[in-house]
C-alpha positions as CSV (number, residue, x, y, z in Angstrom):
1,X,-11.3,-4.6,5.1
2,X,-11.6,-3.0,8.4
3,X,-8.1,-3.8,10.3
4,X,-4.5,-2.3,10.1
5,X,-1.3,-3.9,9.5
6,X,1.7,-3.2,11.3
7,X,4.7,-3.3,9.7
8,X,8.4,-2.2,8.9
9,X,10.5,-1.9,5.6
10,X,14.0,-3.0,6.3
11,X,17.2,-4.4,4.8
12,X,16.5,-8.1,3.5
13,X,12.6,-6.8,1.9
14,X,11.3,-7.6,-1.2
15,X,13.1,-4.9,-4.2
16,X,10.7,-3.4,-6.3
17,X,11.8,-2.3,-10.3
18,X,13.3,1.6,-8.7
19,X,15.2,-0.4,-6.2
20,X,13.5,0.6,-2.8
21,X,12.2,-2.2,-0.3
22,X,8.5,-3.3,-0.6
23,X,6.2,-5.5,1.5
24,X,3.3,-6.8,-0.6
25,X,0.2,-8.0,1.2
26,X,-2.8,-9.6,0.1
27,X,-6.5,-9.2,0.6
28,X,-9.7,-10.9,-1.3
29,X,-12.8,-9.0,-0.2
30,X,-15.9,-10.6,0.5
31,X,-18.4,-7.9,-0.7
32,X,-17.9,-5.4,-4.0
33,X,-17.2,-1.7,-3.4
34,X,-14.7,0.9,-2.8
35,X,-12.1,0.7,-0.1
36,X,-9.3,3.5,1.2
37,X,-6.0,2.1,1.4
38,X,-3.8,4.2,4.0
39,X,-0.5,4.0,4.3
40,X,1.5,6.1,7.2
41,X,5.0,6.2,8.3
42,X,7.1,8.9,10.6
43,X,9.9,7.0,9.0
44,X,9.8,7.1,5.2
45,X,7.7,9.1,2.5
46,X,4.8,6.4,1.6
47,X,4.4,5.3,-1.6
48,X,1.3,2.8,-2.0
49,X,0.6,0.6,-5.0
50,X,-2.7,-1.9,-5.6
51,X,-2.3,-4.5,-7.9
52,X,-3.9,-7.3,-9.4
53,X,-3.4,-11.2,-8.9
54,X,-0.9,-11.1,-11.4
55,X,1.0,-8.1,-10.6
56,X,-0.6,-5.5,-12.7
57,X,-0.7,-2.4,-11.2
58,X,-3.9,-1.1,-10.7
59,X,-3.6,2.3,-8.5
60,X,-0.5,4.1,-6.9
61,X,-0.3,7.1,-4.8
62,X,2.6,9.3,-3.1
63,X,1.0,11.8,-0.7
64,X,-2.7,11.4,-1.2
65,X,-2.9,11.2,2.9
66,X,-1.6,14.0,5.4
67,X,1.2,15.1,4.8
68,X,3.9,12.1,3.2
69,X,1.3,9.4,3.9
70,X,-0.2,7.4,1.0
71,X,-3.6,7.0,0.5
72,X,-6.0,5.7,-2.4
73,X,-9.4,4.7,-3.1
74,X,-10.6,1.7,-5.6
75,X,-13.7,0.1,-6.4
76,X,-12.9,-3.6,-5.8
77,X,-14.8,-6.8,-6.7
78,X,-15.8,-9.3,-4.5
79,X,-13.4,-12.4,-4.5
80,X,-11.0,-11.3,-6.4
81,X,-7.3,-11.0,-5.2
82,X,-5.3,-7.9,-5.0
83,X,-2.3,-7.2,-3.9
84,X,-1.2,-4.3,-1.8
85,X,2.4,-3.1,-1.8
86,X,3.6,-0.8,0.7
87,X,6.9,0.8,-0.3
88,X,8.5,4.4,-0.1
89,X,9.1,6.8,-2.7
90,X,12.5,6.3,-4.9
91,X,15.3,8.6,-3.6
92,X,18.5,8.3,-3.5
93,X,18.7,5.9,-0.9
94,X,16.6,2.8,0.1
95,X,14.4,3.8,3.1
96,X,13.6,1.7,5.8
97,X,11.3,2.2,8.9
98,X,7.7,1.4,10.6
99,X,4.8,1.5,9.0
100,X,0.5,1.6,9.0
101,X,-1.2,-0.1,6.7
102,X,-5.3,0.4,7.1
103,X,-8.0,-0.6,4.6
104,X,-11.3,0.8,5.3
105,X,-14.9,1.1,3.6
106,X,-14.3,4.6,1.2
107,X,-16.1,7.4,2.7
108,X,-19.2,8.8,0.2
């Protein structure tokens, strides 16, 4: 919580179940609360999932940032694992391009 990730969907990714590349990272917070999850690119329209451990999917968001950026808040628990999957939204074609991943204390 605190930093961003750089980092680029491209040919060779992870495929999620619509068929578009996905990078998945994963983060285990050391103190309860809620976070903001950002995801930007000039490159692709963001799509943003949170997830459980396991996979579940706990949170998605299309353009909850500026303009096509992705962004979500969610009350996590400390020391619990959750995945973050940074991904663009389904089209016609998989998209591919740089990206901004930043997790950050939510605003009140």
């Amino acid at each position: 919580i605190g930093e961003t990730a750089m980092g680029r969907l491209e040919s060779g990714d992870s495929v999620i179940g619509d068929s578009t590349y996905a990078d998945v990272l994963t983060f285990r917070p050391t103190m309860s609360g809620r976070v903001t999850i950002l995801l930007r690119s000039s490159d692709f329209d963001a799509y943003l999932l949170l997830q459980d451990a396991a996979g579940g999917t706990l949170a998605s968001d299309d353009d909850g940032g500026s303009g096509t950026d992705a962004q979500l808040t969610y009350a996590v628990v400390a020391g619990r694992t959750y995945r973050i999957v940074a991904n663009s939204f389904a089209g016609a074609e998989r998209a591919t391009g740089a990206y901004r991943l930043t997790v950050r204390p939510a605003e009140n």
